[in-house]
Gaussian input, Z-matrix of N, CA and C with variables (Angstrom, degrees):
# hf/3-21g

backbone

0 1
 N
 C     1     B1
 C     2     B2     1     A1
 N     3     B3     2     A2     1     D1
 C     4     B4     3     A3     2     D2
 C     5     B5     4     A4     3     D3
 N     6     B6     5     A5     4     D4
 C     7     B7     6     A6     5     D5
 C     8     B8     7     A7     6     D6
 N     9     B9     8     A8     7     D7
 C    10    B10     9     A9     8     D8
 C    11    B11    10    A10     9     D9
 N    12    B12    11    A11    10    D10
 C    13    B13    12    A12    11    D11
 C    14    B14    13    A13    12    D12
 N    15    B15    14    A14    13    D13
 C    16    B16    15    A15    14    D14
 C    17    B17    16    A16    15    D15
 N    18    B18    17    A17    16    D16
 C    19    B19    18    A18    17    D17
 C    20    B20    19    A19    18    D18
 N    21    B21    20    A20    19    D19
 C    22    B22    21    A21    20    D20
 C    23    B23    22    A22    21    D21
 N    24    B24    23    A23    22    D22
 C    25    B25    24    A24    23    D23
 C    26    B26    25    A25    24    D24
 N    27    B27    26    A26    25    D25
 C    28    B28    27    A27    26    D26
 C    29    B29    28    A28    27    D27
 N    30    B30    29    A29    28    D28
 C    31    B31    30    A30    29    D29
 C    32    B32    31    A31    30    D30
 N    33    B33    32    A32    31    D31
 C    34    B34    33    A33    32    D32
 C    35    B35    34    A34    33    D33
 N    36    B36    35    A35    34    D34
 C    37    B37    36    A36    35    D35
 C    38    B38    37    A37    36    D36
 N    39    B39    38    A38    37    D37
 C    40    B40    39    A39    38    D38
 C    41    B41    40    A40    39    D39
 N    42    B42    41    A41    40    D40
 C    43    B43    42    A42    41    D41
 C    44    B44    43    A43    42    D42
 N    45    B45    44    A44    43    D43
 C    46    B46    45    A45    44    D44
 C    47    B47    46    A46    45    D45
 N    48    B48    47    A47    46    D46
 C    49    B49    48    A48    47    D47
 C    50    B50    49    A49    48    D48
 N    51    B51    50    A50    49    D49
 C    52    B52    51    A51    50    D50
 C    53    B53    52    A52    51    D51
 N    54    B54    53    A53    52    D52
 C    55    B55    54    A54    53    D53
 C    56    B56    55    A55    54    D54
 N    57    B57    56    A56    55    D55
 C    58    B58    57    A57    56    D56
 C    59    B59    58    A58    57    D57
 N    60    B60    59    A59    58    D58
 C    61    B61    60    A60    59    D59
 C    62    B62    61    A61    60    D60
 N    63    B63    62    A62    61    D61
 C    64    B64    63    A63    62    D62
 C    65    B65    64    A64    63    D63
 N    66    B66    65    A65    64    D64
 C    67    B67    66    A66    65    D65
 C    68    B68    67    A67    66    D66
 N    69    B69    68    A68    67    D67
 C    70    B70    69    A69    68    D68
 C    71    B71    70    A70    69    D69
 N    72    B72    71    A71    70    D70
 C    73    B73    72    A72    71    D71
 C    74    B74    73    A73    72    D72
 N    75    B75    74    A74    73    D73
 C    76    B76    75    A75    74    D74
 C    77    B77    76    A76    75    D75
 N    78    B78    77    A77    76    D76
 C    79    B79    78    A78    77    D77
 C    80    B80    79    A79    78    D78
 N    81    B81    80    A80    79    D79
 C    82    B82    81    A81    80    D80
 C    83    B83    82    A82    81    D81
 N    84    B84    83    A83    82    D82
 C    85    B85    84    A84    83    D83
 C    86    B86    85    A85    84    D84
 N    87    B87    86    A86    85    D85
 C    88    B88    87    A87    86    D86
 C    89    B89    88    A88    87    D87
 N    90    B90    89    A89    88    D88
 C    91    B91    90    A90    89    D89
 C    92    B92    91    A91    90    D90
 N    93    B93    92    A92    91    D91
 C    94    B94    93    A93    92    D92
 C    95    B95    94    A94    93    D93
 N    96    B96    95    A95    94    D94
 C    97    B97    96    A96    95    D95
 C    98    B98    97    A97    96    D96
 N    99    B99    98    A98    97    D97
 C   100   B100    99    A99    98    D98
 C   101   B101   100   A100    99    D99
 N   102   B102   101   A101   100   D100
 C   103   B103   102   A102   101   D101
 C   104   B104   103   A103   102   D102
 N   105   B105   104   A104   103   D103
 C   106   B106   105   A105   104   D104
 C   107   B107   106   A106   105   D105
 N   108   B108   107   A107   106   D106
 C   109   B109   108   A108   107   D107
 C   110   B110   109   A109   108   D108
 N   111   B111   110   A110   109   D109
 C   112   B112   111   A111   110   D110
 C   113   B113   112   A112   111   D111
 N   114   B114   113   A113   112   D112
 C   115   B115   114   A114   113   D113
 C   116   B116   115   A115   114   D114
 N   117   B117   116   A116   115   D115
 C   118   B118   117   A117   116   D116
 C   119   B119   118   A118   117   D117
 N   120   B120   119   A119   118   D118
 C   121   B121   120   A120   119   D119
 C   122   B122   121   A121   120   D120
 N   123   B123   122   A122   121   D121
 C   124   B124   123   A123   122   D122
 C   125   B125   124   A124   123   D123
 N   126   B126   125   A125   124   D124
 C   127   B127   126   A126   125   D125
 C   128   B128   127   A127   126   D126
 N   129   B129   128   A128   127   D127
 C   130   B130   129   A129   128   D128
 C   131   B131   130   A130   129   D129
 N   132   B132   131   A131   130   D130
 C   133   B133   132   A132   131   D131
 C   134   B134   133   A133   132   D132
 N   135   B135   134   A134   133   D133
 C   136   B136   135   A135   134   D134
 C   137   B137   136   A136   135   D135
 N   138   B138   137   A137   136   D136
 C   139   B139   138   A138   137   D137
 C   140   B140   139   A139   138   D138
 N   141   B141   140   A140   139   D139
 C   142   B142   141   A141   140   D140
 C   143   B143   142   A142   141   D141
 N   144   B144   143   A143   142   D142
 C   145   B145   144   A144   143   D143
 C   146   B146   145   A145   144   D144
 N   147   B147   146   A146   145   D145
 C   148   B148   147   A147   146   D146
 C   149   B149   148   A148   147   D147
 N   150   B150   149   A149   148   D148
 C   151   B151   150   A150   149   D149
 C   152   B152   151   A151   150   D150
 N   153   B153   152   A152   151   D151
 C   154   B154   153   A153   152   D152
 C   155   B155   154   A154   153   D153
 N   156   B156   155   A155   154   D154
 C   157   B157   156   A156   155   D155
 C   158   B158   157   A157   156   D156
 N   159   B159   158   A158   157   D157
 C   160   B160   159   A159   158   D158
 C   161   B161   160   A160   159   D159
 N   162   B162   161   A161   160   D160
 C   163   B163   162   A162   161   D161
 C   164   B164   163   A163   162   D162
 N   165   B165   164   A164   163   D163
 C   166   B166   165   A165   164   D164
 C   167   B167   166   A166   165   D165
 N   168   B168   167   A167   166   D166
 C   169   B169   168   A168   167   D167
 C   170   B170   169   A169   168   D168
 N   171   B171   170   A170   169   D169
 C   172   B172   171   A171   170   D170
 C   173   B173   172   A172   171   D171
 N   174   B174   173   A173   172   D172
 C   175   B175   174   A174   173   D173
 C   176   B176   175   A175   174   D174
 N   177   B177   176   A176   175   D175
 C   178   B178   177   A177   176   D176
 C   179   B179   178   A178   177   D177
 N   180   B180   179   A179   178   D178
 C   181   B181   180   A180   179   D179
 C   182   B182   181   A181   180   D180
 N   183   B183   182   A182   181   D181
 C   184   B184   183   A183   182   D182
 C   185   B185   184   A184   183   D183
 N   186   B186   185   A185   184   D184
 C   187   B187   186   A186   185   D185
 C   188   B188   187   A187   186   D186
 N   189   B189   188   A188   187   D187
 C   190   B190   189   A189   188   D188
 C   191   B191   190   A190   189   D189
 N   192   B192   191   A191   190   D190
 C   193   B193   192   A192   191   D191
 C   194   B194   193   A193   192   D192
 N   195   B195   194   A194   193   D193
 C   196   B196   195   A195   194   D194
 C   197   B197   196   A196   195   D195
 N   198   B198   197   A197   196   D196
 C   199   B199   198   A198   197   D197
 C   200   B200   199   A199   198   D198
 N   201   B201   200   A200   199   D199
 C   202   B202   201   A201   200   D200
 C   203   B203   202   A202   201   D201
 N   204   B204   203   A203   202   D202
 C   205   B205   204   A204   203   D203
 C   206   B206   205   A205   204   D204
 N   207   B207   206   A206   205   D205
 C   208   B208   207   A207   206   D206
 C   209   B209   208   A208   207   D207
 N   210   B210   209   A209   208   D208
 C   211   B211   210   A210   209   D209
 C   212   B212   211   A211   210   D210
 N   213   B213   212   A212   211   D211
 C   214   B214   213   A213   212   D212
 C   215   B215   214   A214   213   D213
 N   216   B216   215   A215   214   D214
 C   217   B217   216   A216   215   D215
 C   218   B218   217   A217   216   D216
 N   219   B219   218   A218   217   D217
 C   220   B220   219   A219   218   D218
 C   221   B221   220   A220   219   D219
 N   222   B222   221   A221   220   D220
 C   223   B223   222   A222   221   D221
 C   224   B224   223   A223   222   D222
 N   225   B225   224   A224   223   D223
 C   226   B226   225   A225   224   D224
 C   227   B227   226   A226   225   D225
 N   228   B228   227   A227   226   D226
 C   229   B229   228   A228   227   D227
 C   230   B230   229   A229   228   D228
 N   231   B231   230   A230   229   D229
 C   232   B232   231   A231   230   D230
 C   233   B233   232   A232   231   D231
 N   234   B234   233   A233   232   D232
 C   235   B235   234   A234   233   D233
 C   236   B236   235   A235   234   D234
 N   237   B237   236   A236   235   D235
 C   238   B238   237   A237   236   D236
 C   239   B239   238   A238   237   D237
 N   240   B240   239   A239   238   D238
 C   241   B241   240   A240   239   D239
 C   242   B242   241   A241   240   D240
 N   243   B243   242   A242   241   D241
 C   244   B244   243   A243   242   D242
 C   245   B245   244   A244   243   D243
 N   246   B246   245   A245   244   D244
 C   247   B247   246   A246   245   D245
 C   248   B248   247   A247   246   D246
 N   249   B249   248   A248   247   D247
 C   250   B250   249   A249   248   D248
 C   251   B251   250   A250   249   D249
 N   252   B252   251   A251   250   D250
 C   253   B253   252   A252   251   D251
 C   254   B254   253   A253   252   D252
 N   255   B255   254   A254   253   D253
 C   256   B256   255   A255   254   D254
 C   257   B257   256   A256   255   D255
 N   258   B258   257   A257   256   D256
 C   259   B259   258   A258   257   D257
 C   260   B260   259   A259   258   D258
 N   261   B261   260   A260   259   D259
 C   262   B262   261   A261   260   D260
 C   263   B263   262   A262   261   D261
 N   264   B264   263   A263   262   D262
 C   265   B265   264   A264   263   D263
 C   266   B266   265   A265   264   D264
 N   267   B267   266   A266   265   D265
 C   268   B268   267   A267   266   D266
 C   269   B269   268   A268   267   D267
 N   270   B270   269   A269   268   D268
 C   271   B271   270   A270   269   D269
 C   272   B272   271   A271   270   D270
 N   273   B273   272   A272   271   D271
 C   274   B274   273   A273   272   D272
 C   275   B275   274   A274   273   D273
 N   276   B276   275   A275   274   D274
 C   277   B277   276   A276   275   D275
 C   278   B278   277   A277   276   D276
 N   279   B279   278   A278   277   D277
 C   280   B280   279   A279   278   D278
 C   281   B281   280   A280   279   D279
 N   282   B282   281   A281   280   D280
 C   283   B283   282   A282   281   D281
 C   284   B284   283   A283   282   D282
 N   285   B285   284   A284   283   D283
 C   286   B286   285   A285   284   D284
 C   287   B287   286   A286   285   D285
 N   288   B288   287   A287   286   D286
 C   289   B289   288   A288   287   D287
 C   290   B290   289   A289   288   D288
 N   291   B291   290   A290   289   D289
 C   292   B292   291   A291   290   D290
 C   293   B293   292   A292   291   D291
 N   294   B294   293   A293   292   D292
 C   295   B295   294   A294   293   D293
 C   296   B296   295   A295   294   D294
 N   297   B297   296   A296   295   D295
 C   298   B298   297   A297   296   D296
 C   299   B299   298   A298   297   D297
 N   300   B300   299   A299   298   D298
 C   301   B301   300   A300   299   D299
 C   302   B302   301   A301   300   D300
 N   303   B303   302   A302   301   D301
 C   304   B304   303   A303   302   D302
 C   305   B305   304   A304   303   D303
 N   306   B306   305   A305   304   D304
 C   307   B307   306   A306   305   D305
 C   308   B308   307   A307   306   D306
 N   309   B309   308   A308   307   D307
 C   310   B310   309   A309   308   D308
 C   311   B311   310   A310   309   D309

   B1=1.4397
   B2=1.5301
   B3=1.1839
   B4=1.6947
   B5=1.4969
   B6=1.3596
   B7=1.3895
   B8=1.5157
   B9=1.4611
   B10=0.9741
   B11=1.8822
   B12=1.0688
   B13=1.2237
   B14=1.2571
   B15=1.1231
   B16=1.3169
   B17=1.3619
   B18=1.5084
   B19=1.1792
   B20=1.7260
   B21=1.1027
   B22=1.8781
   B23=1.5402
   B24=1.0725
   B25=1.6974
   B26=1.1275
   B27=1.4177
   B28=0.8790
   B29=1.7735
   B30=1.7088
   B31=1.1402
   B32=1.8665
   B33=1.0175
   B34=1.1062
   B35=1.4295
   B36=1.5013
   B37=1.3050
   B38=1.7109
   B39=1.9037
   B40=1.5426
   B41=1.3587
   B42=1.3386
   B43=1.4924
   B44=1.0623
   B45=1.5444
   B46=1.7358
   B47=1.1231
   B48=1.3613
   B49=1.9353
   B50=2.0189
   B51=0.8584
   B52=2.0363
   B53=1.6390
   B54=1.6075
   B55=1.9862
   B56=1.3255
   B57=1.1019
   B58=1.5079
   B59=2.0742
   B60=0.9712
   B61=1.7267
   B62=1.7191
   B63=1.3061
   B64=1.7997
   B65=1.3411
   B66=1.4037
   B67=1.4708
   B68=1.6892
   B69=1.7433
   B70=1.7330
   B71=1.4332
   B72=1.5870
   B73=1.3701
   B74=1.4590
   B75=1.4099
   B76=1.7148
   B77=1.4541
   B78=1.8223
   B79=1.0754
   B80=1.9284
   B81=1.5471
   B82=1.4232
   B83=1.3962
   B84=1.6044
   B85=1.1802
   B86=1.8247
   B87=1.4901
   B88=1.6598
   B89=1.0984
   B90=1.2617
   B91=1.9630
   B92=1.8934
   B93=1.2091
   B94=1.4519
   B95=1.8834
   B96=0.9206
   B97=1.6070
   B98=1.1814
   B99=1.3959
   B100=1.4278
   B101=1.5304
   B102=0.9481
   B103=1.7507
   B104=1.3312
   B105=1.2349
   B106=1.3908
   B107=2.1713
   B108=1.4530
   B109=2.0651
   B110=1.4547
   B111=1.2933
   B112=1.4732
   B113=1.3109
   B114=1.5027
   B115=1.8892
   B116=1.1204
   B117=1.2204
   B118=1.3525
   B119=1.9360
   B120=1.4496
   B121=1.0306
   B122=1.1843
   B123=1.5912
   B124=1.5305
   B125=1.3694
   B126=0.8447
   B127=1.5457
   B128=1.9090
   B129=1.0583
   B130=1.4845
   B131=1.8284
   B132=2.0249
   B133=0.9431
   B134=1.7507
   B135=1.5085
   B136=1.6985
   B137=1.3269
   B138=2.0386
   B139=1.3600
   B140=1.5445
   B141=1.2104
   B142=1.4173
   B143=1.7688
   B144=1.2154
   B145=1.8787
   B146=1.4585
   B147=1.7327
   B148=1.5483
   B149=1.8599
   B150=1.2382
   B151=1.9518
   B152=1.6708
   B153=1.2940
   B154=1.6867
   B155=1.8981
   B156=1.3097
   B157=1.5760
   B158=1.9013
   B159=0.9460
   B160=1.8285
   B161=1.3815
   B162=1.0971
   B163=1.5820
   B164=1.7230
   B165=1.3547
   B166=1.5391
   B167=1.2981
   B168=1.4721
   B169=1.9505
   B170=1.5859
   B171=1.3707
   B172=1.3818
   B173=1.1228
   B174=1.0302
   B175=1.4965
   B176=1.6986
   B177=1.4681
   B178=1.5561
   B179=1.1777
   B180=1.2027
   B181=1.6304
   B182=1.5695
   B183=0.9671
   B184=1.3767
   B185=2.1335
   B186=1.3801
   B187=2.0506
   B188=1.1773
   B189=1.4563
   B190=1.8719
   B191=1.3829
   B192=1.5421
   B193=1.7790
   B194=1.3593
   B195=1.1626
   B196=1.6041
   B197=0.9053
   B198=1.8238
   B199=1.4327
   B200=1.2958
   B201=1.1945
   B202=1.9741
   B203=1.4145
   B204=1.5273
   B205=1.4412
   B206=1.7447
   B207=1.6498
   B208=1.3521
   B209=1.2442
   B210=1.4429
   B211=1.1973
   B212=1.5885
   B213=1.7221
   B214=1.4694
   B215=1.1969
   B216=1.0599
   B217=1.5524
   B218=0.9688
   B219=1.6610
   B220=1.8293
   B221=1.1137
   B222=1.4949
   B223=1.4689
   B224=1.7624
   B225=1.3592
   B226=1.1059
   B227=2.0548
   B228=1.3233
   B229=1.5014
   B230=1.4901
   B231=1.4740
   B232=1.3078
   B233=1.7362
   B234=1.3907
   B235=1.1721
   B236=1.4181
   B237=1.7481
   B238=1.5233
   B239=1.6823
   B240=1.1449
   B241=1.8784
   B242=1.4026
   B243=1.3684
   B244=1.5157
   B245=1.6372
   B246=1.2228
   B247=1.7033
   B248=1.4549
   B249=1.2324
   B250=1.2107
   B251=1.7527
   B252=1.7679
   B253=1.7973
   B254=0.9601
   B255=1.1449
   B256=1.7989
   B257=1.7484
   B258=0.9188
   B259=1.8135
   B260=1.7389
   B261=0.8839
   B262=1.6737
   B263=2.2594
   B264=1.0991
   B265=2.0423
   B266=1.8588
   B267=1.4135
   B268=1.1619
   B269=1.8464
   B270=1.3199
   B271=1.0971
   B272=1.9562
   B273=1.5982
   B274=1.7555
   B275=1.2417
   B276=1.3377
   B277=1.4322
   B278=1.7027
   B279=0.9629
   B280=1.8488
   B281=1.4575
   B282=1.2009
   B283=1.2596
   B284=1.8813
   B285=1.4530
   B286=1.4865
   B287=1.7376
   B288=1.3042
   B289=1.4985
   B290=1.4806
   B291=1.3946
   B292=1.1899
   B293=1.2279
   B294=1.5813
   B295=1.9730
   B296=1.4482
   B297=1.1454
   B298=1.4056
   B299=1.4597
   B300=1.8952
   B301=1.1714
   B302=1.7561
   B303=1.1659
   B304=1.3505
   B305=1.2749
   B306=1.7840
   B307=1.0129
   B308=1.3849
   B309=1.6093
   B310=1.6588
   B311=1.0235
   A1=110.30
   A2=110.69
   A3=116.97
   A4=107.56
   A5=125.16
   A6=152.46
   A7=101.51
   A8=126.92
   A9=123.43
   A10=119.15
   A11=103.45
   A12=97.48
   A13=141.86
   A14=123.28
   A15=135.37
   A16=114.44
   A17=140.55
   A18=139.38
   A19=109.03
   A20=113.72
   A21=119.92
   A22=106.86
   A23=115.40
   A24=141.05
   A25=83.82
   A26=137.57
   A27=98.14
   A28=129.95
   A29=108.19
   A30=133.17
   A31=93.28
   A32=153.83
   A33=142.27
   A34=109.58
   A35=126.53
   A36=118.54
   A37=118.77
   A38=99.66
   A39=107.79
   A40=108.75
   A41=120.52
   A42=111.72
   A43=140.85
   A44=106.70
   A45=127.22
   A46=110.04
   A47=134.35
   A48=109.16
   A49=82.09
   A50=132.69
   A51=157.13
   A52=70.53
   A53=77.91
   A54=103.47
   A55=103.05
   A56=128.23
   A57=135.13
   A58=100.36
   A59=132.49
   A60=137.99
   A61=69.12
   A62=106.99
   A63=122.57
   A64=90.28
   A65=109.70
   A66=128.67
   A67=117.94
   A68=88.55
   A69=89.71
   A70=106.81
   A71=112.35
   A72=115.88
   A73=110.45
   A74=110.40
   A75=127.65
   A76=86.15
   A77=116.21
   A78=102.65
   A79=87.65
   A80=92.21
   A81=105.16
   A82=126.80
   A83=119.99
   A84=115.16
   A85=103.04
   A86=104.12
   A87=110.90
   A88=107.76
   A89=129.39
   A90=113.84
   A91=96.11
   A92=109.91
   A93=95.12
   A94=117.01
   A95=121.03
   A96=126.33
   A97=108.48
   A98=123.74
   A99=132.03
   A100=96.47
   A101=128.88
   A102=139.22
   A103=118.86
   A104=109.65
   A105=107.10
   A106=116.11
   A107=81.40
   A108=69.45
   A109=108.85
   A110=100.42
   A111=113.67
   A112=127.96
   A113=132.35
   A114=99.35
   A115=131.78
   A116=121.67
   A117=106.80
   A118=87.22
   A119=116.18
   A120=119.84
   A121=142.40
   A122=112.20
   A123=112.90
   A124=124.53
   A125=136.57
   A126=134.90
   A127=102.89
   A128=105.43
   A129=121.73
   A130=109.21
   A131=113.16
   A132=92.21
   A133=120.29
   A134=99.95
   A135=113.21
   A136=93.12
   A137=100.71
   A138=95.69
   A139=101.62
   A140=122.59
   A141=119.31
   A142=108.32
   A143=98.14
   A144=97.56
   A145=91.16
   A146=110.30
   A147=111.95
   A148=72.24
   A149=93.38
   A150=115.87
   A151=116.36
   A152=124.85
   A153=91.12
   A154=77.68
   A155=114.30
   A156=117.12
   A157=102.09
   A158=122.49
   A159=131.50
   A160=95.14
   A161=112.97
   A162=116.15
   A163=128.75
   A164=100.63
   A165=109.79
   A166=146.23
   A167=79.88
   A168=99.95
   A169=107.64
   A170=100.05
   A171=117.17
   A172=141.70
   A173=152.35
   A174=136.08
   A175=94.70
   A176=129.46
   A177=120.71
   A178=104.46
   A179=116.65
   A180=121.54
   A181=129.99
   A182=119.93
   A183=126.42
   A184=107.44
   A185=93.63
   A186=91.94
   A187=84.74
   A188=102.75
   A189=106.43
   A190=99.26
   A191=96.09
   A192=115.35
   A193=102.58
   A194=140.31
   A195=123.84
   A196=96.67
   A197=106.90
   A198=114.91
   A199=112.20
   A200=111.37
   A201=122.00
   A202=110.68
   A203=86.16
   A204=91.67
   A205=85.70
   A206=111.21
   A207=120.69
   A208=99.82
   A209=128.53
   A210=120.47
   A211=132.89
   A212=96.18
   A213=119.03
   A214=103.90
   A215=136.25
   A216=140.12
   A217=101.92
   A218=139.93
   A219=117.11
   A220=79.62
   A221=146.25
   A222=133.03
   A223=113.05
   A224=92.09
   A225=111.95
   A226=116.48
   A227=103.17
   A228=90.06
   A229=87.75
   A230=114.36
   A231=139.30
   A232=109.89
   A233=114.23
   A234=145.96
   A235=106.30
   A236=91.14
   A237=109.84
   A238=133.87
   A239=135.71
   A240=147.93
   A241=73.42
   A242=129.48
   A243=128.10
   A244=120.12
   A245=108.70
   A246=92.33
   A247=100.14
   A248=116.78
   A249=119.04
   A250=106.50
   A251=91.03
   A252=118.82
   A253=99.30
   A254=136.54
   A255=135.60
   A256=115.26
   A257=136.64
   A258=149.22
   A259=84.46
   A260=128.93
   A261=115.09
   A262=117.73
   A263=84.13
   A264=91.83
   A265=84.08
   A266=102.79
   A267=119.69
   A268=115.20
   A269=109.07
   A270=100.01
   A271=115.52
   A272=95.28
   A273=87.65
   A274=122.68
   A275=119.20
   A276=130.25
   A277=95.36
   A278=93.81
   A279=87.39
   A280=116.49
   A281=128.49
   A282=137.31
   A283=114.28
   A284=107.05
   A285=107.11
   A286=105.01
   A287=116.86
   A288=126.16
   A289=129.68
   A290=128.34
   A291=124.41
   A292=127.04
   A293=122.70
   A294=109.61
   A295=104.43
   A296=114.41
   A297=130.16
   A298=100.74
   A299=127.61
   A300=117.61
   A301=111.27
   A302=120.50
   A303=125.48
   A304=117.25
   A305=167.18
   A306=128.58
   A307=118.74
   A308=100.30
   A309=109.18
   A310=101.77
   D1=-32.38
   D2=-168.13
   D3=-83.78
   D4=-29.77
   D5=169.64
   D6=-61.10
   D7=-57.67
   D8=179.61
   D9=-66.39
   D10=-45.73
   D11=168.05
   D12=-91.00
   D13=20.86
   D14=139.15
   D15=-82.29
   D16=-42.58
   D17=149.34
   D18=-25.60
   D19=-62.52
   D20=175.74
   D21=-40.42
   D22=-46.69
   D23=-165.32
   D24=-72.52
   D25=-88.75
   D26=-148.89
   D27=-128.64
   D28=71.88
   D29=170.85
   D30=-93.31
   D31=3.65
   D32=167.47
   D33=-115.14
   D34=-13.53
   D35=169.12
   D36=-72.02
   D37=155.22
   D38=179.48
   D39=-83.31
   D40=139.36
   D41=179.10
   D42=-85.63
   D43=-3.09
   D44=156.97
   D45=-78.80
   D46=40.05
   D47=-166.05
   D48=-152.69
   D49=134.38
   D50=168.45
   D51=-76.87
   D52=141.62
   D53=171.33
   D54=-159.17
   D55=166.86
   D56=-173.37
   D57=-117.05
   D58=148.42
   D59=-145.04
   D60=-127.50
   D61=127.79
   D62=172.24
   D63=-114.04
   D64=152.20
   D65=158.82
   D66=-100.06
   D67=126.08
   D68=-179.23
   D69=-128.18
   D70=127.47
   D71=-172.43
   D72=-100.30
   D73=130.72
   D74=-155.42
   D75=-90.21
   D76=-61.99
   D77=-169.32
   D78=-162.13
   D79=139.85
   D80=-149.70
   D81=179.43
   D82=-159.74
   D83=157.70
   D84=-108.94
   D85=133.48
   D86=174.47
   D87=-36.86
   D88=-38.81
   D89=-141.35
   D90=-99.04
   D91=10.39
   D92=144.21
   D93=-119.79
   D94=36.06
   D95=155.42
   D96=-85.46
   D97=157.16
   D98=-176.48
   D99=86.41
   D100=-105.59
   D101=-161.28
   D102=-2.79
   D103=157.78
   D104=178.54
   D105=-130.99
   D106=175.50
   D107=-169.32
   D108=-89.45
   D109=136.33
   D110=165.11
   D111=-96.61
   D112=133.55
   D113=156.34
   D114=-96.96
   D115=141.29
   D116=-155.91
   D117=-115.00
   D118=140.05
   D119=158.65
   D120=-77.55
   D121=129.16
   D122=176.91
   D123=-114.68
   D124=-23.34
   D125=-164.88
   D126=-173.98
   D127=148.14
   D128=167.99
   D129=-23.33
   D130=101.62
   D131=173.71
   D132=97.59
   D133=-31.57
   D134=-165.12
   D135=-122.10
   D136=162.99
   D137=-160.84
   D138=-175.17
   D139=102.84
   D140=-168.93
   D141=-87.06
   D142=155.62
   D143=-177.30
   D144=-113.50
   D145=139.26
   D146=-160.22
   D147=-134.63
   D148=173.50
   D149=168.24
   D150=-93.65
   D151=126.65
   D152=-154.76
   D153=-147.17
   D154=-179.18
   D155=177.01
   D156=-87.87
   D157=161.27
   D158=-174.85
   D159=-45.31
   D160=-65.88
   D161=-168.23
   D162=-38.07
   D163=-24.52
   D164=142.76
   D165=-144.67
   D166=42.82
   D167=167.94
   D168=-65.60
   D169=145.61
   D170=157.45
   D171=-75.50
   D172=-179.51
   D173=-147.94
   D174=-141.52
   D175=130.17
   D176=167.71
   D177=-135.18
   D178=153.84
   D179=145.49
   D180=-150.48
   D181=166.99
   D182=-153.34
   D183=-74.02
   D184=127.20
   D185=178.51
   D186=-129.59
   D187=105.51
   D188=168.83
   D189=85.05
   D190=-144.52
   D191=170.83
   D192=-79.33
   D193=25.86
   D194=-175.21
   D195=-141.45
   D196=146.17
   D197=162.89
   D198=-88.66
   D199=139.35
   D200=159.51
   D201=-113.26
   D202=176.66
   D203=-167.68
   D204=-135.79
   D205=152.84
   D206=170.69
   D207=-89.59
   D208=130.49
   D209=147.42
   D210=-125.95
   D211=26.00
   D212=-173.91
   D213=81.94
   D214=101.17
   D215=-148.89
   D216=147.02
   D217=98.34
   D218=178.00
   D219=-122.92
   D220=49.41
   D221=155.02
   D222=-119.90
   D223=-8.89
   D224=-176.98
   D225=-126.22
   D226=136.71
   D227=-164.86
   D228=-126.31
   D229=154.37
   D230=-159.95
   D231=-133.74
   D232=107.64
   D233=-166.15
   D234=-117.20
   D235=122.66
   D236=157.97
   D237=-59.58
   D238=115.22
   D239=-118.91
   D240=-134.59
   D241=125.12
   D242=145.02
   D243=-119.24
   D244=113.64
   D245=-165.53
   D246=-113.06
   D247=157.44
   D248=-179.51
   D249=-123.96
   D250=148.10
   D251=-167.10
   D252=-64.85
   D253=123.52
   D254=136.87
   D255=-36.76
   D256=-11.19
   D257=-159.07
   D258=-120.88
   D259=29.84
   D260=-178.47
   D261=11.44
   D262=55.63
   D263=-172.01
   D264=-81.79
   D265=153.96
   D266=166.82
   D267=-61.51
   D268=-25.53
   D269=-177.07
   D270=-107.44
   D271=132.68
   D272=162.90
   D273=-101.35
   D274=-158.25
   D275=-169.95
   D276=-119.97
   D277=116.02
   D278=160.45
   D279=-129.80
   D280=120.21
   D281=-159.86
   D282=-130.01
   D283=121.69
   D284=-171.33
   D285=-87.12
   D286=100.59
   D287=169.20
   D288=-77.71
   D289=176.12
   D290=151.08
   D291=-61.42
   D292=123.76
   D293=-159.05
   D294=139.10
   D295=176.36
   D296=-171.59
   D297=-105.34
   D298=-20.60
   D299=163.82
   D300=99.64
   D301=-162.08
   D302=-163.35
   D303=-94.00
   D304=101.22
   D305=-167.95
   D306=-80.02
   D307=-172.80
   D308=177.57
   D309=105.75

C-alpha cells in the first residue's frame, strides 16, 4: 500500500526539482499522517527509510524511473530496494541502498 502510494505521488512530480515524500493515512491510525521519510542509516552502504518530523526529512527526486534520495554524496546514488516476503505478510521491506535502486 505504501509502495503504491508513493508511486501515485509521484507521477506528477518534476524531475529536476528535491522534494520531501509526506505520509498520508487513507485508513489507519492518525498519528502517522503528516510525517515525512527519512533514511535512517544502518550498515555500510544500507539504509532504512523511517517516518520522522520535516526537520529531518530527507530530500529525493526522481532519475529516470527511480526514486533517489540526496544524501550528500553526488558520486554515489541512493536507490529505493523493494523486496518482497516469501510468507505473503502485508508488509515489505523497502530499503534505500547504494545504487540507482528498483525501477518503475
Amino acid at each position: 500500500m505504501f509502495a503504491g502510494l508513493i508511486s501515485t505521488a509521484l507521477a506528477a512530480v518534476n524531475t529536476t526539482q528535491e522534494f520531501y515524500v509526506r505520509s498520508q493515512v487513507i485508513s489507519g491510525p492518525a498519528k502517522f499522517a503528516d510525517l515525512y521519510l527519512s533514511v535512517y542509516h544502518t550498515g555500510a552502504g544500507m539504509n532504512d527509510l523511517t517516518l520522522a518530523g520535516k526537520d529531518i526529512a530527507s530530500k529525493a527526486f526522481i532519475n529516470s524511473t527511480q526514486l533517489q534520495w540526496d544524501l550528500g554524496t553526488p558520486d554515489i546514488p541512493w536507490g529505493i530496494s523493494l523486496t518482497s516476503a516469501a510468507n505473503y505478510v502485508a508488509w515489505q521491506s523497502i530499503t534505500v541502498n547504494a545504487g540507482y535502486g528498483d525501477t518503475g
